[in-house]
C-alpha positions in Angstrom: -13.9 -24.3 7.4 -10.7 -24.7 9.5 -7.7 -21.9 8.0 -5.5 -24.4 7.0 -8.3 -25.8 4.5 -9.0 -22.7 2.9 -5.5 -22.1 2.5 -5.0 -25.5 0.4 -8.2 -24.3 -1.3 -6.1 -21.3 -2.8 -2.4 -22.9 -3.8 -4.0 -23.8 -7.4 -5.1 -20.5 -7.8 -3.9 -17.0 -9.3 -2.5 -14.2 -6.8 -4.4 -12.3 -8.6 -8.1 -14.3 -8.0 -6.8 -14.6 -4.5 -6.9 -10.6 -4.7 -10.4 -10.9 -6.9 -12.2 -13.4 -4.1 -10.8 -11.2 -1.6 -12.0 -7.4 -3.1 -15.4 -9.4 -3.6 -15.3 -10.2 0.4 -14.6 -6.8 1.6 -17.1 -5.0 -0.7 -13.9 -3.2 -2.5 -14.3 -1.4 -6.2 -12.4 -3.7 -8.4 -11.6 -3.7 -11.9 -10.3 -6.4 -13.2 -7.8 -5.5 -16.3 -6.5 -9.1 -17.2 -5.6 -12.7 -16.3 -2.6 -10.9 -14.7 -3.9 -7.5 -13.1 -6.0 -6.1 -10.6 -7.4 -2.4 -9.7 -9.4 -1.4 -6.9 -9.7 1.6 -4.4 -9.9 1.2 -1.1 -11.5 4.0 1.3 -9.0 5.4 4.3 -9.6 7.8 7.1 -7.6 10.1 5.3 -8.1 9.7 1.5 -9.4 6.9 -0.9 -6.6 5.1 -2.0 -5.8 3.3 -5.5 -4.3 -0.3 -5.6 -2.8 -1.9 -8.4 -2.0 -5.3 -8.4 -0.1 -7.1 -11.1 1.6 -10.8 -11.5 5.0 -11.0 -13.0 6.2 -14.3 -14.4 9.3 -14.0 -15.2 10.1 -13.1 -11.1 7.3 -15.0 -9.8 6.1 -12.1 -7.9 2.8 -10.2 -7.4 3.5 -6.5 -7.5 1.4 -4.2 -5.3 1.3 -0.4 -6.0 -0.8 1.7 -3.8 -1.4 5.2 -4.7 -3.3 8.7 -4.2 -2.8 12.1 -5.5 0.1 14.4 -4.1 0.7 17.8 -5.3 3.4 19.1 -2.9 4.6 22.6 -3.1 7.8 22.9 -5.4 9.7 24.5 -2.5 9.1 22.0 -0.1 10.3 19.0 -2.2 13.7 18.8 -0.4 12.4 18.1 3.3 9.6 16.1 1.4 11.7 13.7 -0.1 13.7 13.7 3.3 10.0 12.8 5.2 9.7 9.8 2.7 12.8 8.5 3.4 12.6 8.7 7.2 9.1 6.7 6.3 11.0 4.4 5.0 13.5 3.7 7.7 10.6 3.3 10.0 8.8 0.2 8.1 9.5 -3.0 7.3 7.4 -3.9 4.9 6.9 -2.4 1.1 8.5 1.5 1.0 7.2 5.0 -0.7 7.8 6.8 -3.3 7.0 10.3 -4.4 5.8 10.5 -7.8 6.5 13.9 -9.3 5.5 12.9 -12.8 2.3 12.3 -11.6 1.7 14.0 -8.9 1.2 10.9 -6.8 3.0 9.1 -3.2 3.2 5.5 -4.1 4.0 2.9 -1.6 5.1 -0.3 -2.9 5.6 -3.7 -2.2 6.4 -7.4 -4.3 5.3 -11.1 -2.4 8.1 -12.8 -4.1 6.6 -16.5 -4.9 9.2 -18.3 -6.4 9.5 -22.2 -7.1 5.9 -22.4 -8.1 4.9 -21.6 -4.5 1.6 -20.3 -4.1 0.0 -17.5 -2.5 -2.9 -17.6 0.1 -5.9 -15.2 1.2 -4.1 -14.2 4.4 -0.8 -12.9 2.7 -2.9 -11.1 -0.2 -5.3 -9.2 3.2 -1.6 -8.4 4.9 -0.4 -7.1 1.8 -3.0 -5.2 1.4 -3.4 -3.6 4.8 -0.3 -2.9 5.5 -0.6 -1.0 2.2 -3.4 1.3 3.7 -2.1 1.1 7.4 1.1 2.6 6.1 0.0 5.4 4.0 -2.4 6.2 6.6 0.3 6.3 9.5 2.4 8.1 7.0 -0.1 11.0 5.4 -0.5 13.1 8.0 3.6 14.1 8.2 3.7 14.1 3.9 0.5 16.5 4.2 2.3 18.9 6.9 5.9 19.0 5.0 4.6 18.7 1.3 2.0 21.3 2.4 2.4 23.9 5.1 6.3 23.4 5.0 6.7 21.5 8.6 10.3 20.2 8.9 10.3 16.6 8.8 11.1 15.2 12.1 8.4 17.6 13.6 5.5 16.0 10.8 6.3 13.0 11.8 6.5 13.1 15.6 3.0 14.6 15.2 2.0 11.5 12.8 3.4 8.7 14.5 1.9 10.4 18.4 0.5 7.0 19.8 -2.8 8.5 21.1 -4.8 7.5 24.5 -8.3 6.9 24.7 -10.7 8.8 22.9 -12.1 12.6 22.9 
């Protein structure tokens, strides 16, 4: 079946069984909590990361939250939350947050459908890889500030190093 097929498959559908049919396709832990929210963990190079997915009516907009566990050291919070902005200014999609209550970096992101538009499986796979491609890029320089107390241009010139080849 042809893309634009399947895609006309999915316009009378839910974001969120979009994001079901999809989790079931990649072999991803799901839980689903309701007719209007998703969870699921997806495994990284670096960490196992938690994604939440939720439909909100009243915007029309599926709400992505994609999370793992931070626990930064109190005296490096300044240049942290300095790291997570420069993060920011460097993507173009979604944006993080550090979550102090919880102990958690969040990077979020909302696919506004509005006028009874509908979603298909391609958007819902972008979403949610550029969810993981971004905290991947982006771990490595929180790690070095949040942790050893790197500044944060240095973390993330050593995050964001395009390698060559392999070792």
């Amino acid at each position: 079946m042809d893309t634009t097929n399947r895609e006309y498959e999915y316009l009378d559908q839910s974001p969120i069984d979009i994001v079901e049919d999809l989790a079931e396709l990649r072999r991803w832990d799901v839980d689903r909590l309701g007719d209007d929210q998703i969870a699921m963990a997806i495994e990284g190079a670096w960490r196992t990361y938690s994604l939440s997915l939720a439909w909100f009516d009243p915007d029309e907009t599926l709400r992505m939250v994609c999370t793992y566990d931070f626990s930064p050291s109190e005296e490096h919070l300044p240049e942290l939350y300095k790291t997570v902005e420069a993060a920011n200014d460097r993507i173009w999609i979604g944006g993080f947050n550090l979550w102090r209550e919880h102990d958690l970096i969040a990077y979020r992101y909302g696919l506004t459908l509005s006028g009874g538009a509908g979603s298909t499986m391609e958007q819902v796979d972008q979403m949610l890889r550029s969810a993981v491609e971004n905290c991947e890029r982006f771990y490595p320089a929180f790690s070095l500030v949040g942790h050893e107390g790197a500044t944060s241009e240095s973390a993330l010139a050593a995050a964001l190093l395009e390698s060559q080849g392999t070792a």
